[in-house]
N, C-alpha and C positions, 0 to 999 in steps of 0.2 A: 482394517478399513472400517468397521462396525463402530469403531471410538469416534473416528471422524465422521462418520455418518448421525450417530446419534448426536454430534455435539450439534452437527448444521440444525437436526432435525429439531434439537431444542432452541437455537436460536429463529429458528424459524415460526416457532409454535409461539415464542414472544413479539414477533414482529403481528400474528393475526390477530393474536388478543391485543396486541396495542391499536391497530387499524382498526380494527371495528369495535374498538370501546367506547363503549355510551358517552358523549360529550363533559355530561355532567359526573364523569370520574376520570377526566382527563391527568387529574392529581397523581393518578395512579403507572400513568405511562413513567415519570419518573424511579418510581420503583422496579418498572419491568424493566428498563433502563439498565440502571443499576444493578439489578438481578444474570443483566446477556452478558454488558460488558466486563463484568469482574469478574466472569466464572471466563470469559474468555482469554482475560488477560491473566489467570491462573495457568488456563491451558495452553499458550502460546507461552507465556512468561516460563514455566518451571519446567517445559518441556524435558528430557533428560535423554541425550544423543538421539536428536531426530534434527533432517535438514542435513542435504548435501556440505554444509559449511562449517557444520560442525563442530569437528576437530580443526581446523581454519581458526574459528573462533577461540576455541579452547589455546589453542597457541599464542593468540595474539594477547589473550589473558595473561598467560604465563609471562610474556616479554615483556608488556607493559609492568606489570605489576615488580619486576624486576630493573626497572631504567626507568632515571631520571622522569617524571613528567613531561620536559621541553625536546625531550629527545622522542618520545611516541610519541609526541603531536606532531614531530616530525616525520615520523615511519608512516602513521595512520590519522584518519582524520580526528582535529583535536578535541572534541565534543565527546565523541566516545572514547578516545586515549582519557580522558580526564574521567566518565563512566566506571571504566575499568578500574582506573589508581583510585580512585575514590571508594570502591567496592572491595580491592586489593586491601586498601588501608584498614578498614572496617572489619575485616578475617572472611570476606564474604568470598564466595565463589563467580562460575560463570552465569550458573543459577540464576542469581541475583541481579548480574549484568542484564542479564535476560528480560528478569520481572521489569527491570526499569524500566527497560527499552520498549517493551510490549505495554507499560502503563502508561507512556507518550505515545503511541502510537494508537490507542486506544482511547486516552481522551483528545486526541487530537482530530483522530473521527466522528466521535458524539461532538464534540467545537463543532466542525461542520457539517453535520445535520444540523443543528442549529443556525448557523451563517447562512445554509441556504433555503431557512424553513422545512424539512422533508424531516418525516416521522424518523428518531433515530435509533429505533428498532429494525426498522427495513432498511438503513444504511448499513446497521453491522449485518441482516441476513446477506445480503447482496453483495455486500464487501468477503464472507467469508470461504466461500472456494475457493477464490483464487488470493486475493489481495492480502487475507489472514494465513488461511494455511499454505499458501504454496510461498508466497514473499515473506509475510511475518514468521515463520519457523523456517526460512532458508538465509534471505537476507538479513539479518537483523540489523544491522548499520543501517543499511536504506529502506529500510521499512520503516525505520522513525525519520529519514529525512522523506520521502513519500507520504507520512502522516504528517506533517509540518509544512508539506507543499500543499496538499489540502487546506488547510486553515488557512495559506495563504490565497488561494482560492477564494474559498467564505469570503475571506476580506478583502479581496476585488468585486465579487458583487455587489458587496457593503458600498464601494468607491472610495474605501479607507487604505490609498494603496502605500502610504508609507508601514502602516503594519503586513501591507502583501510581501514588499519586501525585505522587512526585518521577519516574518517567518521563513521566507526565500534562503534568505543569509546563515539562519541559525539551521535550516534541514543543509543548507551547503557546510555546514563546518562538521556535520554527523555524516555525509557522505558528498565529494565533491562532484559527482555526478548529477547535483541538485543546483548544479549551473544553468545546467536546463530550463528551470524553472523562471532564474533570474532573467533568461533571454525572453522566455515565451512570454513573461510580464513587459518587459523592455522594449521588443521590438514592434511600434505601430506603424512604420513606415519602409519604403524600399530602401532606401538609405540607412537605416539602424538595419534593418534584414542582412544587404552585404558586412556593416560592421561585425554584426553578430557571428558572418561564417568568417571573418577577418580574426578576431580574440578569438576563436575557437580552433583556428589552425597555429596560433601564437600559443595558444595554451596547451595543444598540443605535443611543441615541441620541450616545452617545460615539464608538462605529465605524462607522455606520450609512454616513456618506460614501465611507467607502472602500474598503468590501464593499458599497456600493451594485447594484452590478453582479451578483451574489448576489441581491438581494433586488427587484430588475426586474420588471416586469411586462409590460414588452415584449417581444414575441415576435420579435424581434429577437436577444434575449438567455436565450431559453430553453433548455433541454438538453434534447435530442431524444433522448438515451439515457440518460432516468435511469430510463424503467421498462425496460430491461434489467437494470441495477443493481438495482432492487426486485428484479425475477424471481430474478435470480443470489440474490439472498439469502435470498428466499424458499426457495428450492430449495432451499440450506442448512439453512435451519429444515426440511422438511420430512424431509432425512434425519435428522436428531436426534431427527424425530417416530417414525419408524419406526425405531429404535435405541434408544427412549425407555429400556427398562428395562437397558442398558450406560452411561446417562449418570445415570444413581443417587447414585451416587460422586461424580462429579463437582459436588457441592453450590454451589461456590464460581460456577463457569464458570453452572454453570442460573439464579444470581441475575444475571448477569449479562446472558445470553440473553432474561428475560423483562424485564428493563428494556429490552434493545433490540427485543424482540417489538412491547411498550408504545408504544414512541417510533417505530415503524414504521409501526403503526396510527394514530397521530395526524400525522405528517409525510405520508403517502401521500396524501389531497383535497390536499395544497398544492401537487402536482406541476403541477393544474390552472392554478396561478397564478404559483408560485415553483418553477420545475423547477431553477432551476440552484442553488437554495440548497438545495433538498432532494438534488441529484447531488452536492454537498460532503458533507453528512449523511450520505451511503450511503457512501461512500466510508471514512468510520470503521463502521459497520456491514460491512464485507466480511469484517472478522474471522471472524463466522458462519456464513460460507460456510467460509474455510479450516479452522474444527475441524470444521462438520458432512462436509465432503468427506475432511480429512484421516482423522480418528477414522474415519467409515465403513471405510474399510481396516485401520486398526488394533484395530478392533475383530471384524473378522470374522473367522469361523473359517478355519483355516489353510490346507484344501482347498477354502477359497470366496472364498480372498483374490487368486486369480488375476485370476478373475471380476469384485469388485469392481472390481480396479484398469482393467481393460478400460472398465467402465463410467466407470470415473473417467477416463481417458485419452480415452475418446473424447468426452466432454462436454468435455472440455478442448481438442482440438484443436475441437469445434463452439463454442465461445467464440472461440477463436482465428479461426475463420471465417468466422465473423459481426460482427466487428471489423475484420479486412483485409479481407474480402472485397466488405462494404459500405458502409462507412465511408465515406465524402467527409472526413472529416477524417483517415482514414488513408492515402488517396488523395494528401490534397494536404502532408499536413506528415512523415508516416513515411515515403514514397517519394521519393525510391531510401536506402538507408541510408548515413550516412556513419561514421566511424572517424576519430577523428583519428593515432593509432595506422598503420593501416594507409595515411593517407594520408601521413605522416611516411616508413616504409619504401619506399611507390613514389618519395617523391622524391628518397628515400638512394640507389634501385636506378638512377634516370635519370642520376643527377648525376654 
């Protein structure tokens, strides 16, 4: 726990020196930038057996790299089937799969801080107890389609929505549970709303087998932590609530928010029954958390932004808490952490 503690603790310590940096060395935020993301996309990327998915992953390595290209776009989604043969082809490992994955997914979150103006130091601190270390070294398939649905984001605020949905498209081909994304942009009306549960029960019965596991009713296969996920996001919704008349402006992001408001309120009775299909669902909702957390800082006045960010800090290390600290699944698959990186140098230093 002390590895993941001191990494939050250093992206943390870059997120204060970027907030309160003298204006006129604004220059410099780019380098502490540069300095969070790369050291995080090392630690996420080279990871070395950490994340329930693991050996999941490590398999799916093996196969692909073994068959045809047009046959694991056919097993898995084709974006990371072709990751993989491309990596396979090179002599590389999962490793490597890994780095990629976590370097899209890395800059596709500094993309939007950027897209929505907010300091992109306090998006990666904010982003990383749950969104980095629990998604980006569990999921990694949908962690770069989730960092890709972000940037389609950004670029619905922009009102550039043919690139909202060519990033939609392209996080749907890295995992197709990033269909979500394409409805929550799509649907502005009650008429597109029933379409939208219409194609999703058609598609269904097309993918129904192999997201089966998703849509279980066994308790066996339930997700024990998806109303943390709701709360986390709720929580978000509520600072937007209380900041409502600075989120004015932002017309494009509030059409957005109240279709996932919408889609909150109707997905939340099914936790009763499908918890781990609705803990995928939340998981494209956490967007709402990072602008109501992010913007609360940037939008507060400049002798109250200390303040804010304490409160932001310290809810972030109590996420982080409440995750290592209870977890049985971070118990049993993030403990002890490995590096494949650092395990390469110990055996350069014995040899």
């Amino acid at each position: 726990m002390q590895v993941y503690f001191a990494m939050l603790t250093f992206v943390c310590a870059l997120a204060t020196a970027s907030l309160f940096l003298p204006e006129r060395m604004h220059i410099f935020r780019n380098v502490i930038s540069f300095a969070g993301y790369s050291a995080m996309c090392i630690f996420i990327g080279l990871r070395d057996q950490v994340g329930g998915d693991w050996y999941n992953y490590l398999s799916i390595f093996q196969i692909t790299g073994d068959s045809p290209l047009l046959l694991s776009a056919a097993m898995i989604e084709p974006m990371y089937a072709f990751c993989n043969k491309l990596v396979y082809l090179i002599g590389g490992d999962i490793h490597i799969v890994n780095l990629l994955c976590a370097a899209i997914l890395l800059s596709s979150l500094f993309n939007f801080s950027r897209l929505i103006d907010t300091d992109s130091n306090l998006i990666l601190f904010i982003s990383t107890p749950y969104l980095l270390f629990v998604v980006g070294m569990n999921y990694t398939r949908q962690s770069v389609a989730i960092g890709l649905c972000l940037n389609a984001i950004g670029y619905f605020r922009k009102n550039r929505h043919r690139m909202f949905f060519l990033m939609a498209i392209f996080a749907f081909l890295f995992h197709y549970s990033a269909a979500f994304m394409l409805i929550l942009g799509w649907i502005n009306s009650v008429k597109r709303m029933v379409a939208a549960v219409s194609i999703a029960a058609i598609a269904a019965l097309f993918f129904g087998g192999r997201y089966a596991t998703y849509a279980s009713t066994s308790s066996d296969m339930q997700s024990g932590g998806v109303w943390s996920r709701i709360l986390i996001i709720l929580i978000g919704l509520l600072v937007i609530l209380v900041q409502r008349t600075k989120w004015r402006q932002e017309t494009q992001l509030c059409k957005l928010l109240l279709r996932a408001l919408i889609i909150l309120m109707f997905i939340t009775p099914l936790c009763l029954f499908f918890s781990t299909l609705v803990d995928r669902i939340c998981l494209y909702l956490f967007f709402v958390y990072i602008l109501g957390i992010g913007n609360s800082v940037k939008y507060a006045a400049y002798y109250f932004r200390s303040a804010y960010f304490m409160l932001v800090a310290a809810f972030s290390y109590g996420v982080f808490i409440a995750w290592f600290g209870f977890s049985p699944q971070a118990s049993n698959y993030w403990f002890p952490y490995g590096n494949s990186l650092c395990n390469a140098f110990s055996e350069y230093l014995l040899s």
